[in-house]
C-alpha positions as CSV (number, residue, x, y, z in Angstrom):
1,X,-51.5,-4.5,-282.4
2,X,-50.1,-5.8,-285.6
3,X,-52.3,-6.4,-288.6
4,X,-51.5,-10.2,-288.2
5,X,-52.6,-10.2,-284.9
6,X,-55.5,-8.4,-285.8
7,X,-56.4,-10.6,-288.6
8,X,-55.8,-13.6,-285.9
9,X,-58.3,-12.5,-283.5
10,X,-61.2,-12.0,-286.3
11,X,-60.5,-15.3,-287.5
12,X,-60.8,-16.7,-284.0
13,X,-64.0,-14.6,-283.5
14,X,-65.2,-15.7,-286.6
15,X,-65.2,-19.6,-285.6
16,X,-63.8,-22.1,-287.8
17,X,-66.6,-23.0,-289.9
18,X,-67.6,-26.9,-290.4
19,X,-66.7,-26.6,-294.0
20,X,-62.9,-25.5,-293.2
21,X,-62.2,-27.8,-290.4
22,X,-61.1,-30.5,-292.9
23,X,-59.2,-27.9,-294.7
24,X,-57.5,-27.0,-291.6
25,X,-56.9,-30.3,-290.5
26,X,-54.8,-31.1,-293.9
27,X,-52.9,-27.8,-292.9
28,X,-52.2,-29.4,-289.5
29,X,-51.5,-33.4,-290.6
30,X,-48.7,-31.4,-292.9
31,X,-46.9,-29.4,-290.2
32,X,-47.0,-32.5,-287.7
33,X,-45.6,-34.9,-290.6
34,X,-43.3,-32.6,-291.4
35,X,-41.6,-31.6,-288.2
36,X,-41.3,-35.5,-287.6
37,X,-39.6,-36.0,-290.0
38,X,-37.2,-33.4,-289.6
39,X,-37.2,-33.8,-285.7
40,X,-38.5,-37.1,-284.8
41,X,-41.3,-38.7,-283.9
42,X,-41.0,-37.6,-280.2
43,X,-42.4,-34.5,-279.2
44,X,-40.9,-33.9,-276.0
45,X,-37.3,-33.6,-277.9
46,X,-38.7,-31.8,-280.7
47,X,-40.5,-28.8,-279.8
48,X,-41.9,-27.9,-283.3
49,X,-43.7,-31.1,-283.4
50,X,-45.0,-30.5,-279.5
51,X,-46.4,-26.7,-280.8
52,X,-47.8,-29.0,-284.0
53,X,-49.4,-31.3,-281.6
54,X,-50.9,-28.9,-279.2
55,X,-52.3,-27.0,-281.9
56,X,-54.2,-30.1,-283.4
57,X,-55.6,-31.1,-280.1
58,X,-56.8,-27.5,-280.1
59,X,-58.5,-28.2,-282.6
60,X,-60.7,-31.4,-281.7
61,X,-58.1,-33.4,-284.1
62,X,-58.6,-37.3,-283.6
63,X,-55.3,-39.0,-282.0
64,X,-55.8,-41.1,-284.5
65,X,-55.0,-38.6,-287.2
66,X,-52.0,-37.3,-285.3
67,X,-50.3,-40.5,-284.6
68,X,-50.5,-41.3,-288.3
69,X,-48.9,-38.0,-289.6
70,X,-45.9,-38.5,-286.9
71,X,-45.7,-42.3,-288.4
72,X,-45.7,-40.8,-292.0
73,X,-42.9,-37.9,-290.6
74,X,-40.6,-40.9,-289.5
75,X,-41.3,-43.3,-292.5
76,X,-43.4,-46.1,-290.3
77,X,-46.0,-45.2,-292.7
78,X,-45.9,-44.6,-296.4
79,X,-46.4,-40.4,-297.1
80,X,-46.0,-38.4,-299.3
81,X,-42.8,-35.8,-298.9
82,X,-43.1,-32.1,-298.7
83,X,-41.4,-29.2,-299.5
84,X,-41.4,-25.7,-297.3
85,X,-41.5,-22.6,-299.0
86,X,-41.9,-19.1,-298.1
87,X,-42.6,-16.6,-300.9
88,X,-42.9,-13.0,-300.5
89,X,-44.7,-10.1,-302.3
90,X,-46.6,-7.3,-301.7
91,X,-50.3,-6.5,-301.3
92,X,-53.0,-3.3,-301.6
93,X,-50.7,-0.3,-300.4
94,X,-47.6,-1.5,-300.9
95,X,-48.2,-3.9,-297.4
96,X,-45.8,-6.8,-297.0
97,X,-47.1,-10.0,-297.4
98,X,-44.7,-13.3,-296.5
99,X,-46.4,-16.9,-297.0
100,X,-45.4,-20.3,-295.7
101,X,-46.1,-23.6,-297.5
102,X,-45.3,-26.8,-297.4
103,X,-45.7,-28.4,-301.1
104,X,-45.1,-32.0,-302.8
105,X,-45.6,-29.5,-306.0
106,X,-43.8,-26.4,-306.5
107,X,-44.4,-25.4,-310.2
108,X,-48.5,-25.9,-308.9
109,X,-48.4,-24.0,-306.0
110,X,-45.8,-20.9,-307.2
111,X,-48.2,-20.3,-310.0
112,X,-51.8,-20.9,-307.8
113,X,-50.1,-18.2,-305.1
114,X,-49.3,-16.0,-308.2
115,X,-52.4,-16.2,-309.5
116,X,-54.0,-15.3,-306.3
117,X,-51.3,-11.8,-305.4
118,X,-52.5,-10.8,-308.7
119,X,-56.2,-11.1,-308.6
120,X,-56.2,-9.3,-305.2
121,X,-54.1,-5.8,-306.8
122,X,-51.2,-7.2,-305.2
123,X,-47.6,-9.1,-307.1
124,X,-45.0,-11.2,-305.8
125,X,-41.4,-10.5,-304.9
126,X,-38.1,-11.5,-304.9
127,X,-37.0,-13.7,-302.2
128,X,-35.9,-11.5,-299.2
129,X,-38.0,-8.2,-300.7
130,X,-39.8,-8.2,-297.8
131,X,-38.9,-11.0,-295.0
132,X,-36.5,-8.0,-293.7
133,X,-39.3,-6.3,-292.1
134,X,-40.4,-9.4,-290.1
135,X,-39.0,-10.5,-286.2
136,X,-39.6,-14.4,-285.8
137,X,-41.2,-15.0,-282.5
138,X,-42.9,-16.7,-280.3
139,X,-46.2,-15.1,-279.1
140,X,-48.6,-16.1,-276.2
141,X,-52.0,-14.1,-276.0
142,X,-54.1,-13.6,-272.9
143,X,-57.4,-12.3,-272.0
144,X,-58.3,-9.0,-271.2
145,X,-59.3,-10.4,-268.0
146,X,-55.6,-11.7,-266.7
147,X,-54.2,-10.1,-264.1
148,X,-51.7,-8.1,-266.4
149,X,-49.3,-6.7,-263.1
150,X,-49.0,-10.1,-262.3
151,X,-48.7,-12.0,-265.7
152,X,-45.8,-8.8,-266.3
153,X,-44.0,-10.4,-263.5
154,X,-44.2,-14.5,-264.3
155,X,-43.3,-13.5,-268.1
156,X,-40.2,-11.7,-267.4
157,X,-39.2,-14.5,-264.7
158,X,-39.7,-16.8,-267.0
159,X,-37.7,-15.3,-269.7
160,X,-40.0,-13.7,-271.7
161,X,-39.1,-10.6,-273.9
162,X,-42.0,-8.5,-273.4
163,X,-45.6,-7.8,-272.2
164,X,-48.2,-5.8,-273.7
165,X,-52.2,-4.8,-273.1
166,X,-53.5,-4.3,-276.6
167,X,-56.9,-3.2,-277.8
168,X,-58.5,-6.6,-276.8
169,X,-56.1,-9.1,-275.9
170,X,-52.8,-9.5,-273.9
171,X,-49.6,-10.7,-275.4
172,X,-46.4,-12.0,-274.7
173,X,-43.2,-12.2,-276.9
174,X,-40.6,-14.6,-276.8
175,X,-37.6,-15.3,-278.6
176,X,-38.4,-18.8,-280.8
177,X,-35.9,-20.4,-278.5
178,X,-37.4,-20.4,-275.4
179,X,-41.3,-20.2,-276.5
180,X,-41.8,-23.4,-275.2
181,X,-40.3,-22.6,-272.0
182,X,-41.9,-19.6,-271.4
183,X,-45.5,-21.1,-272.1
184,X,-45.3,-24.1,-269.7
185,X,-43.9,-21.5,-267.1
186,X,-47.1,-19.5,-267.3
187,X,-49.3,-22.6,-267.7
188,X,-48.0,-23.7,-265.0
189,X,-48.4,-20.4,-263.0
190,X,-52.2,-20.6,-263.6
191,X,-52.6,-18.5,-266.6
192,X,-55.3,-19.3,-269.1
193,X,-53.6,-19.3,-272.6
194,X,-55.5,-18.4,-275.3
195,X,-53.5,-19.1,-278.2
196,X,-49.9,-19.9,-278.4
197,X,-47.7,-19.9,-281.5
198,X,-44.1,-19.2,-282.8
199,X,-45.0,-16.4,-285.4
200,X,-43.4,-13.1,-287.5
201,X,-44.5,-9.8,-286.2
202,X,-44.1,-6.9,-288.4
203,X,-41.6,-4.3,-287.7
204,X,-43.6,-1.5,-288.8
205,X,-47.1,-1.4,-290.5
206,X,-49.4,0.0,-292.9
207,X,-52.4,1.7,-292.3
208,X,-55.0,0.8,-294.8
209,X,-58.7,1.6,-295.1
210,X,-61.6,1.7,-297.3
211,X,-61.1,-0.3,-300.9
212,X,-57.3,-1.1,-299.8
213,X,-58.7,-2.8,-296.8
214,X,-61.1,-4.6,-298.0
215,X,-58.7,-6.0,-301.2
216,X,-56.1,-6.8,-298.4
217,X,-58.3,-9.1,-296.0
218,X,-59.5,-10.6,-299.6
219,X,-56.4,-11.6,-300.3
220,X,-55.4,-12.9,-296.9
221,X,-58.3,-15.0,-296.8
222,X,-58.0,-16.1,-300.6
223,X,-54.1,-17.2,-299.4
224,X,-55.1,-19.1,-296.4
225,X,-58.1,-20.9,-298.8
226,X,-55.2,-22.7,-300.6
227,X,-54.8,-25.8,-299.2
228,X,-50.7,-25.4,-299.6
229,X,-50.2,-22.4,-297.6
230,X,-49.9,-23.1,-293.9
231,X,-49.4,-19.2,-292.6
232,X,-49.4,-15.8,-294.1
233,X,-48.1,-12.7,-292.5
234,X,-48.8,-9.3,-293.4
235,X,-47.7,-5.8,-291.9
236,X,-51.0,-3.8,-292.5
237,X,-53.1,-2.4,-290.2
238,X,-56.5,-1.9,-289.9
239,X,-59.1,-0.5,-287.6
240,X,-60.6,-2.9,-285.0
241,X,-64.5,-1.4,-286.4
242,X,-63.4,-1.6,-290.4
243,X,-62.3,-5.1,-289.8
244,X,-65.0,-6.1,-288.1
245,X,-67.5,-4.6,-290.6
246,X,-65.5,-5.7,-293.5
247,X,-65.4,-9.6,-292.3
């Protein structure tokens, strides 16, 4: 399982704490506004800003708040305009770190992410140091419970690119261009979905452990805290029992 997977699954485990979910509803107003306003305001036509929308119901978001950021996307309401960015560096161990954020300052937030590689034993790159070792797609996870033989067979009918059992969950990759496809296929089939997203997955990892391990998740969570970055990506790994004890 890849370390961002990995690092998924802890945080779902975890629970978003009361303090965060205001935190992670700014994330989510920003992805929404955005992908209005570079899509429009209509999700069925613009599947970014149906994955945006699904994600904030997921998360107990008000309509209220979601109809607002689509208004603010498509100028109906008066918002203020952000920039995406992805900046890339490297971690504890030489692991390959890529974060994604949408800013309305750049000078703030190149410097606050700087700040925060450096702290955590890590530096940034130059654009496209690492983004090479990275495969965008979409990935659907299932419980360990699903009927794998027969989830193998809708995924593949429905045009996904693989299926895999890992340690604790089931996943399904599919290329970004068909994600949306393939999960309304499978929802419709009867499958539970447990999360759904359009992500990176590492080409190859990193095994870390120990100090390394503990600096990395540090550093994950410390980039995640900043209210600019909406995803990071790394390619470490790290054991299901060390994560666990280091979270």
């Amino acid at each position: 399982m890849s370390g961002h997977n990995k690092w998924s699954t802890i945080k779902h485990k975890k629970g978003a704490a009361d303090a965060k979910r205001g935190k992670i509803f700014t994330k989510l107003i920003k992805e929404i506004t955005v992908a209005a306003k570079l899509g429009g305001g209509d999700p069925d036509g613009n599947p970014r800003l149906r994955a945006a929308i699904d994600k904030a119901k997921a998360e107990n978001m008000p309509k209220d708040n979601i109809e607002r950021a689509i208004k603010k996307g498509t100028g109906e309401l008066e918002g203020v305009s952000y920039e995406e960015i992805t900046y890339e560096g490297y971690g504890p161990g030489g692991v390959a770190v890529l974060v994604e954020v949408m800013t309305d300052n750049r000078n703030r937030t190149v410097s606050e992410v700087r700040s925060i590689f450096t702290k955590m034993n890590g530096n940034m790159g130059e654009t496209g140091c690492v983004s090479w070792m990275f495969d965008k797609k979409g990935l659907i996870i299932f419980s360990k419970q699903t009927d794998f033989d027969k989830l193998f067979e809708a995924a593949l009918e429905a045009g996904a690119e693989d299926v895999s059992d890992q340690e604790e969950q089931i996943e399904v990759l599919t290329d970004p261009s068909n994600f949306m496809e393939v999960r309304e296929a499978l929802t419709k089939a009867g499958f539970a979905i447990e999360s759904a997203e359009v992500t990176m997955i590492p080409q190859t990892m990193i095994k870390l452990e120990g100090k390394p391990a503990e600096t990395m998740l540090k550093l994950m969570e410390r980039l995640e805290d900043n209210d600019d970055v909406q995803n990071v990506y790394a390619n470490f790994d790290i054991s299901a029992e060390d994560m666990e004890r280091l979270m």
